[in-house]
C-alpha positions in Angstrom: 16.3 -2.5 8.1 14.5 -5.3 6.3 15.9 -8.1 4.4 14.3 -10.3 2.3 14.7 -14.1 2.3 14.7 -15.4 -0.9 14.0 -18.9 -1.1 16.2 -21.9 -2.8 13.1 -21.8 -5.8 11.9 -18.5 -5.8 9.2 -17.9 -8.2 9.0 -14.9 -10.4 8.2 -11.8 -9.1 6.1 -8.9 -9.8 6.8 -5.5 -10.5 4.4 -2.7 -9.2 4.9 0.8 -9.6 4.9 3.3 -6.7 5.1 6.9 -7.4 7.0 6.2 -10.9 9.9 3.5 -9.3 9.3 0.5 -10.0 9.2 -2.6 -7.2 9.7 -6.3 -7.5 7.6 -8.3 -4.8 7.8 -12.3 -4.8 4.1 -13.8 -5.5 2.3 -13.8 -2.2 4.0 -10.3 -0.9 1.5 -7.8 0.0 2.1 -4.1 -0.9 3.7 -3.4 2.3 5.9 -5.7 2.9 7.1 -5.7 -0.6 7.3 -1.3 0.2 9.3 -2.4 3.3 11.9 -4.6 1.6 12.4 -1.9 -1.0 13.4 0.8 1.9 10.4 2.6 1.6 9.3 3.1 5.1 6.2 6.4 4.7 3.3 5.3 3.2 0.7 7.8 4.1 0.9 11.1 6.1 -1.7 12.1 8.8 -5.0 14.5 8.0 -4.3 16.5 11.1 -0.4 17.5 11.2 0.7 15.6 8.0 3.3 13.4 9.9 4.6 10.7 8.4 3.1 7.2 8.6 4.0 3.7 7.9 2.8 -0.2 8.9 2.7 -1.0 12.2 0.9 -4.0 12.9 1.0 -5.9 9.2 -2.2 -7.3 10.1 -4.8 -5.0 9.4 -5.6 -3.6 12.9 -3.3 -0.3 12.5 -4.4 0.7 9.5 -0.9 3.0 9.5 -0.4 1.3 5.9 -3.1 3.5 4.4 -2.1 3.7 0.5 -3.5 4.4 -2.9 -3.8 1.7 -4.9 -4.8 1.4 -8.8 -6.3 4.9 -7.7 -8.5 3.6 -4.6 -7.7 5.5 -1.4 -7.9 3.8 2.2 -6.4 0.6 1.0 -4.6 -0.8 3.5 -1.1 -2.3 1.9 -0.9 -5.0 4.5 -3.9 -6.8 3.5 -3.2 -6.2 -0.2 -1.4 -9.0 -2.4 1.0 -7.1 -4.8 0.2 -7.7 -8.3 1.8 -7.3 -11.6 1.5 -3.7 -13.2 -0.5 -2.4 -9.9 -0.2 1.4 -9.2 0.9 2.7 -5.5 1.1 5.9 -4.3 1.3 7.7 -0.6 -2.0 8.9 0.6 -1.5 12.3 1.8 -4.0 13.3 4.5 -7.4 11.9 4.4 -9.0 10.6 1.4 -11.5 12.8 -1.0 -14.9 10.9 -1.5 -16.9 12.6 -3.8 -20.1 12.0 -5.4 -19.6 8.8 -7.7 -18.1 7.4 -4.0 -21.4 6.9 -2.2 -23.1 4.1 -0.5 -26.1 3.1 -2.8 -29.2 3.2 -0.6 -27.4 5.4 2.4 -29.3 8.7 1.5 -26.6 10.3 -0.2 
């Protein structure tokens, strides 16, 4: 579906890992379109019916693209520059925030 276009002097990638497989991204790729030339097209499912969910927009509006990254949930992989040794995984449902995830000074 996606095909990457690999310019005349391409730099060195990156490698990330998503869910133990590991993905090459040119410098300057974000998380999702590096996902997306990969083949991986669900990158989160929905809290309410747990359908499947991938990017949409690539801007930021969507937020579709809703991933875990280096263990923070709600990241959204469009707006996220792939970087070397970075950890990815689907976010199933919504997000736990516990405790140590509070707003200092919002009561909590």
């Amino acid at each position: 579906m996606f095909k990457r276009i690999t310019p005349e002097s391409a730099a060195q990638s990156v490698a990330f890992d998503f869910e133990g497989r590991t993905i090459a991204a040119w410098p300057g790729d974000t998380v999702a379109a590096a996902l997306l030339a990969a083949g991986e097209t669900q990158f989160r499912t929905t809290p309410e019916k747990n359908r499947p969910r991938g990017p949409f927009c690539m801007m930021g509006v969507c937020f579709d693209c809703l991933m875990v990254i280096d263990g923070e949930p709600n990241r959204q992989a469009c707006q996220v520059l792939a970087t070397e040794g970075m950890r990815v995984r689907r976010q199933n449902g919504a997000a736990e925030i516990g405790p140590d995830d509070a707003i200092p000074g919002d009561g909590a």
